[in-house]
C-alpha positions as CSV (number, residue, x, y, z in Angstrom):
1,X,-9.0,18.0,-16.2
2,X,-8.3,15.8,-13.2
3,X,-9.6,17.2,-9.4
4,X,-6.4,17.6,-7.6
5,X,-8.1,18.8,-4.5
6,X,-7.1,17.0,-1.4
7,X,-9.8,15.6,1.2
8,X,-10.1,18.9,3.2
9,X,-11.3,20.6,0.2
10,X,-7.6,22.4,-0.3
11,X,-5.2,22.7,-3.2
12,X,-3.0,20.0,-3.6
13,X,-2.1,16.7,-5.8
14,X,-3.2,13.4,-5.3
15,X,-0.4,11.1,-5.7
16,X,-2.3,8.1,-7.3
17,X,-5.7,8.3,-8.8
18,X,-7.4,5.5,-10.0
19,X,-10.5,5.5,-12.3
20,X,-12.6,1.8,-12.9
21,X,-8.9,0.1,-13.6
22,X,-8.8,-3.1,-14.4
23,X,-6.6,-5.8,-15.6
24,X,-7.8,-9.3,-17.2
25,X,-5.4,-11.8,-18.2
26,X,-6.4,-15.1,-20.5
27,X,-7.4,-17.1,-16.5
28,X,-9.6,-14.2,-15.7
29,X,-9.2,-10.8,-14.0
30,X,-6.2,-9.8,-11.4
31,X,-8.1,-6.6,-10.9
32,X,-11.0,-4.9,-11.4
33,X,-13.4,-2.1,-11.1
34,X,-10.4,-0.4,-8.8
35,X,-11.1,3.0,-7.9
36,X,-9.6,5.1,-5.5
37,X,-7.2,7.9,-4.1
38,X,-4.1,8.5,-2.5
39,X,-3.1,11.9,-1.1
40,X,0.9,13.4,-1.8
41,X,3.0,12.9,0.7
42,X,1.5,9.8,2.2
43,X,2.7,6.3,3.2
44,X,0.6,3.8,1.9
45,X,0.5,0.3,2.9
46,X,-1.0,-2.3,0.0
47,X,-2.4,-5.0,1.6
48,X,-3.8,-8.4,0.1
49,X,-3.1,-12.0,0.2
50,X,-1.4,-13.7,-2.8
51,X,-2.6,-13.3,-5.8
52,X,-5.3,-10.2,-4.5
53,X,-3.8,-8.0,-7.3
54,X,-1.2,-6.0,-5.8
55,X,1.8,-6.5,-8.1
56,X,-0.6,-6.6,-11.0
57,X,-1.9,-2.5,-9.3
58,X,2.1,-1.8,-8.9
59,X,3.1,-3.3,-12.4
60,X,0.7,-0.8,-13.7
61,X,1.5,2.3,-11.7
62,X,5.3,1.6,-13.1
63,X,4.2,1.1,-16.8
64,X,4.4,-2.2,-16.5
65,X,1.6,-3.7,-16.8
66,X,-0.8,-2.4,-19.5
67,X,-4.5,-1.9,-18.1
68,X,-7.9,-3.4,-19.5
69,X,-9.8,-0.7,-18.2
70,X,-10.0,2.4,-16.6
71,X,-7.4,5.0,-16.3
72,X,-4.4,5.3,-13.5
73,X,-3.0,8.7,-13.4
74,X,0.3,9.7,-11.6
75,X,0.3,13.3,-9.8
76,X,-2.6,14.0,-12.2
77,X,-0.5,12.8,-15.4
78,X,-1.7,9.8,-17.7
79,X,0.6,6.2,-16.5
80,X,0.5,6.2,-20.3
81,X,2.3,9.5,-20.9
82,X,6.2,8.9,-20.5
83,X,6.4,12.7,-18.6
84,X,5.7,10.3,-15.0
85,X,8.8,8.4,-15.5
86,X,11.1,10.7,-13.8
87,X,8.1,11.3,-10.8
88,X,8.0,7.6,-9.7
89,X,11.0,4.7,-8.4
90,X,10.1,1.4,-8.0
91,X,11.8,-1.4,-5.9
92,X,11.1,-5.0,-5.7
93,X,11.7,-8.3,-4.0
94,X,14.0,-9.0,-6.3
95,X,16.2,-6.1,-6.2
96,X,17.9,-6.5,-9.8
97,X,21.2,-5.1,-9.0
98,X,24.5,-6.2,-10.9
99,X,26.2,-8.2,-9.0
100,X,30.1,-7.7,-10.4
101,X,29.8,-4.1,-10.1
102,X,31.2,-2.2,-7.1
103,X,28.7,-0.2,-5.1
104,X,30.5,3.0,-6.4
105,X,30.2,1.9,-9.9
106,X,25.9,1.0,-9.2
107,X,26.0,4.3,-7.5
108,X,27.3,5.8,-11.1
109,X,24.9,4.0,-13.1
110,X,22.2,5.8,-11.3
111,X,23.7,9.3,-11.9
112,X,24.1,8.3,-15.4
113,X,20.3,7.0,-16.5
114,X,18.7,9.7,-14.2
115,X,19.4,13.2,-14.7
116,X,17.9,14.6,-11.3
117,X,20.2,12.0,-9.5
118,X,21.0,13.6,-5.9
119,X,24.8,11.5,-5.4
120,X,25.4,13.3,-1.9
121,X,21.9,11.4,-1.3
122,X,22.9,8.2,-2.3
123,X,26.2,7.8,-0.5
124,X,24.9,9.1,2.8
125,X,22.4,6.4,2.4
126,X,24.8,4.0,1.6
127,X,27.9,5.2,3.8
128,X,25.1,5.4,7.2
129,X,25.2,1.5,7.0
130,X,28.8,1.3,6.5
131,X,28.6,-0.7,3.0
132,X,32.2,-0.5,1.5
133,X,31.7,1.2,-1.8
134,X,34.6,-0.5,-3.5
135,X,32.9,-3.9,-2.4
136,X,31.1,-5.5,-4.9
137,X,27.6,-6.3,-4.7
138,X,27.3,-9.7,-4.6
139,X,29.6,-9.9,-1.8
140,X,27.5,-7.8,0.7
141,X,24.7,-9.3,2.8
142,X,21.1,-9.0,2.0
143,X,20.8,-6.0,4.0
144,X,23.5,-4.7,2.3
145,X,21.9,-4.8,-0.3
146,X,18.8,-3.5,0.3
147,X,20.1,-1.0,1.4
148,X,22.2,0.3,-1.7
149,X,18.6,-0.3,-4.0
150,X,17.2,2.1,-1.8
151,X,20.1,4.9,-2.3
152,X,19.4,4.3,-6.3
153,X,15.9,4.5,-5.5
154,X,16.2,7.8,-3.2
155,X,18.8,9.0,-5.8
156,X,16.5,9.2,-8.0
157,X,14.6,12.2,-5.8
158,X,11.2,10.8,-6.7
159,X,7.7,12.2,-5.9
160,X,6.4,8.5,-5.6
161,X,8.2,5.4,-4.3
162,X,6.5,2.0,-5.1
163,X,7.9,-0.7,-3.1
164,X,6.5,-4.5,-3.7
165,X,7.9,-6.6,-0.8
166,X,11.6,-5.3,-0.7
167,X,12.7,-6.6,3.1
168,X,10.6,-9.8,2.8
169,X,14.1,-11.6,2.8
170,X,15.4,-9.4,5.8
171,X,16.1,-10.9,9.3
172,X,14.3,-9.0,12.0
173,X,17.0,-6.4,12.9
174,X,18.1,-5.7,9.2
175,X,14.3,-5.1,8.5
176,X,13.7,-2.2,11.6
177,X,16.6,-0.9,10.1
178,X,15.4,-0.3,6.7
179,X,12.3,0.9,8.1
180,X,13.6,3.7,9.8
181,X,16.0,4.3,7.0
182,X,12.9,4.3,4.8
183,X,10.5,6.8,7.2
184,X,13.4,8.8,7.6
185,X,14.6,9.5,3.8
186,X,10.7,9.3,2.8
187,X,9.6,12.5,5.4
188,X,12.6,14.3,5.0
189,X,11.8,14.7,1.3
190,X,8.0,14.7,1.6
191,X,8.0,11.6,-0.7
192,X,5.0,9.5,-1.2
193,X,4.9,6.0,-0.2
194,X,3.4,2.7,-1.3
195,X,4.4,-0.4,0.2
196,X,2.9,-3.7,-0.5
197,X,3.7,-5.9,2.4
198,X,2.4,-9.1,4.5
199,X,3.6,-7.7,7.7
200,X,0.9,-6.0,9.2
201,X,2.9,-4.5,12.1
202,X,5.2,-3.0,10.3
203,X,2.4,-1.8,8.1
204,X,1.1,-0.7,11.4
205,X,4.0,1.3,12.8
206,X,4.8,2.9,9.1
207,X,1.5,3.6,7.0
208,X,-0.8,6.4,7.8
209,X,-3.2,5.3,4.8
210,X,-4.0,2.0,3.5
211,X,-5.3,-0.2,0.4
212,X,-6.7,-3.7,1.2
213,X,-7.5,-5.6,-1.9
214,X,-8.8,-8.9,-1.8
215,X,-10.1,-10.9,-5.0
216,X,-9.1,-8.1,-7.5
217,X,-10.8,-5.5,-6.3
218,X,-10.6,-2.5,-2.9
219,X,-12.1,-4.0,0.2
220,X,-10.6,-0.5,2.2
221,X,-8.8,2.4,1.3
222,X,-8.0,5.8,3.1
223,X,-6.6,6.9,6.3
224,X,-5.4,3.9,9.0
225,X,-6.6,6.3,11.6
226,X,-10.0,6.7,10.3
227,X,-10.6,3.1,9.0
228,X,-9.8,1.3,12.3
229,X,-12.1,2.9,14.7
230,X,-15.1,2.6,12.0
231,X,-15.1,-0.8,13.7
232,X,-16.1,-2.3,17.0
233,X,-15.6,-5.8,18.6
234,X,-18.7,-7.4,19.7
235,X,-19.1,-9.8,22.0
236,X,-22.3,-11.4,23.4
237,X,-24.9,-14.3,23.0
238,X,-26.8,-15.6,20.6
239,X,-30.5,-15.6,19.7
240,X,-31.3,-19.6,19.0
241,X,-27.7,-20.4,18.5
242,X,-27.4,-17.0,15.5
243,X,-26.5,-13.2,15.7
244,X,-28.9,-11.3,16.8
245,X,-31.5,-9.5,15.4
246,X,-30.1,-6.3,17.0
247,X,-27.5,-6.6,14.9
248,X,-29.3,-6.3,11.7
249,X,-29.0,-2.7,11.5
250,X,-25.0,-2.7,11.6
251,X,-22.5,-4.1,9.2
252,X,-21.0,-6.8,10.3
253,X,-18.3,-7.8,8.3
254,X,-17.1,-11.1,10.0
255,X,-18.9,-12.8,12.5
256,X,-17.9,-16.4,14.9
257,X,-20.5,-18.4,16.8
258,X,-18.6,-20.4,19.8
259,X,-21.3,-22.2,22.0
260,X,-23.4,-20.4,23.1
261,X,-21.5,-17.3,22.4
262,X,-20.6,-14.8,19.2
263,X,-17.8,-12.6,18.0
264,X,-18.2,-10.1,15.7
265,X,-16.3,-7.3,14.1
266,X,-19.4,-4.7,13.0
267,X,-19.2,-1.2,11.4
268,X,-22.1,0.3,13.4
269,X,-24.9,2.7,12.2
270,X,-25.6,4.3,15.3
271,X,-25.6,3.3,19.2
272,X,-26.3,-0.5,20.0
273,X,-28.9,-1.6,21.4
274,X,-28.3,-5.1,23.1
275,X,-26.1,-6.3,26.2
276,X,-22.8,-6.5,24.8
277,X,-19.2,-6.2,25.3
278,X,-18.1,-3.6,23.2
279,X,-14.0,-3.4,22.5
280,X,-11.7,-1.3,19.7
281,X,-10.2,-3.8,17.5
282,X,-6.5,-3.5,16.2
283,X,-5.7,-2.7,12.8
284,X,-4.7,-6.2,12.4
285,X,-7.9,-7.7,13.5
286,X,-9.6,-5.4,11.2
287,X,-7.6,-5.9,7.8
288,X,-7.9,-9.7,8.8
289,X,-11.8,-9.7,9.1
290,X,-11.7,-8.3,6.0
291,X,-9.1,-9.7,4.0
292,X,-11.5,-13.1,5.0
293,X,-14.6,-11.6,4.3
294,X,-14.5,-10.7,0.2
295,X,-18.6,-10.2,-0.1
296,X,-18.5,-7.6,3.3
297,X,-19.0,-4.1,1.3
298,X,-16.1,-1.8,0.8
299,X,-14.7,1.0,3.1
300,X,-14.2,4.2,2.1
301,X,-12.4,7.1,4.4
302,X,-13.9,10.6,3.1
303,X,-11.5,11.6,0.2
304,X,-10.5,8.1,-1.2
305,X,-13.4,7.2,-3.0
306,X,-13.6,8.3,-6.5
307,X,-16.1,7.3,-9.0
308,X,-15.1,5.4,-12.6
309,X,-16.3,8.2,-15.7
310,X,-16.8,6.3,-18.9
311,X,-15.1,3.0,-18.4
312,X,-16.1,-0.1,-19.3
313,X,-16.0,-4.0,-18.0
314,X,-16.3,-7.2,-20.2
C-alpha cells in the first residue's frame, strides 16, 4: 500500500510519486534512477535543459511513454491502471486542436469524450478573453488559442495538470495573461500543477515546488522556499590561486576562480569560518549552478525524497 502521508506527517495524497523510474531508449537512457514526491495541490515547476528528461518524465506520467524501471503512481494509483485517466490533463507545445472546428464545436468535443466535463468552466474561461466561439480555430491568434486548450484542459476538472511548454510560442503580454489565468483556475480548484518550462521567472513567480533534472536524473526536488536558502553565495580569495581549504567542509556545488578572487555557490554544513562575503542567491542562480553542475549531489527538501523498493537498472 502506498504512504500517502504528506511531509508534516498528516493525512493526505501525494500527487505524483515516483519509485527508481527509468526510461532507456536504443541511444541510452532519457531517465533514470528518478525518485521523488510531489505533494496535492501543488504547482510544480520541471526544470532541465533539452534533452534532461522532462518530456520523457511527462510522457510517462500521461501513459505515454512506457517505463524501463521503477513504478510512477498517480494520487497513489498505478500510471499503468487506466482508473488515473480521468485524474490527470495534459497540454503541450503543440496544442493539437482541430483547426476547422469552431470553438463551440472543440468546446463540445470535450463534453463529449469526458464525462465530468464542467462546460460553465470552459466558456467562462474562454468567454474572459473574449474568443468568439463561433470563430474557428485556426483563425484565432496563438493566445487565442492557448487559451481555449486550457478551457478543454480545466473542463476536464482534473486533480493533476501536466503542462510541457504550452506559452513557449506566447509574446510577453499573452504569456502573463495565461499565467494568471492558469494560477487563478489552478487555486480555485485546488488542482495540482506541473509545468515544464525554460523560463525561470515565470517559474519563479508561479511554482511553490520544483524538479530540476539534468542528465536523466533529479538534481533538486521539493519546496522553492526551502531549496533556495539551502544556499549561500560566497565570495572571497583564494589559497594559491584555489578554494579554500575552509571550504572543504561545505558543499559547493559550482565554484569560479577570477584573479585572484573566487565565487561560489555552497550548501553549508554549519557556520563558516573564513573572511568572506556571504549573499542569498536567487532561485535562478541556484537552478543554474546546478543545472551546470551534474556531478554536485542531489537536493532533497524533507518530504520529497522517497527511496526505490525492488527496482532494478541495466
Amino acid at each position: 500500500m502506498a504512504d500517502t502521508s504528506t511531509p508534516d506527517g498528516t493525512s493526505g495524497t501525494w500527487a505524483l510519486e515516483a519509485r527508481g523510474l527509468g526510461k532507456r531508449y536504443r541511444r541510452g537512457w532519457a531517465l533514470r534512477d528518478c525518485s521523488f514526491r510531489l505533494p496535492a495541490g501543488r504547482i510544480c515547476g520541471l526544470v532541465g535543459p533539452n534533452g534532461a528528461g522532462k518530456s520523457t518524465l511527462l510522457g510517462m506520467a500521461t501513459r505515454q511513454v512506457q517505463p524501463t524501471d521503477g513504478e510512477l503512481r498517480v494520487f497513489g494509483i498505478p500510471v499503468r491502471d487506466p482508473a488515473v485517466l480521468p485524474r490527470f490533463a495534459f497540454l503541450g507545445q503543440d496544442k493539437p486542436l482541430f483547426k476547422r472546428f469552431t470553438v463551440a464545436e472543440t468546446l463540445r468535443m470535450g463534453s463529449e469524450l469526458n464525462p465530468g466535463w464542467d462546460q460553465a468552466a470552459a466558456e467562462r474561461i474562454v468567454r474572459s478573453g473574449q474568443v468568439p466561439m463561433d470563430a474557428r480555430v485556426g483563425t484565432l491568434s496563438g493566445g487565442q488559442r492557448t487559451r481555449v486548450a486550457f478551457a478543454l484542459a480545466f473542463g476536464k476538472r482534473p486533480d493533476l495538470l501536466l503542462l510541457d511548454e504550452p506559452m513557449s510560442d506566447l509574446d510577453p503580454l499573452a504569456r502573463d495573461e495565461m499565467s494568471t489565468l492558469l494560477m487563478a483556475e489552478a487555486v480555485e480548484r485546488g488542482t495540482t500543477v506541473v509545468m515544464s518550462s525554460h523560463m525561470l521567472t515565470e517559474l519563479e513567480d508561479m511554482c511553490d515546488y520544483l524538479l530540476v533534472l539534468a542528465d536523466g536524473r533529479i538534481r533538486m526536488a521539493g519546496d522553492a522556499d526551502a531549496l533556495v536558502p539551502a544556499h549561500c553565495l560566497v565570495t572571497g580569495v583564494t589559497e594559491d590561486g584555489a578554494l579554500p581549504s575552509a571550504l572543504a567542509p561545505h558543499t559547493v556545488v559550482e565554484a569560479k576562480i577570477q584573479g585572484r578572487q573566487f565565487h561560489a555557490l555552497v550548501r553549508p554544513k554549519g557556520p563558516f569560518s573564513g573572511d568572506w562575503q556571504i549573499s542569498e542567491p536567487s532561485l535562478e542562480e541556484v537552478l543554474l549552478a546546478h543545472l551546470r553542475s551534474p556531478d554536485a549531489p542531489s537536493l532533497y527538501t524533507p518530504g520529497a525524497r522517497i527511496e526505490a523498493e525492488g527496482t532494478k537498472t541495466a
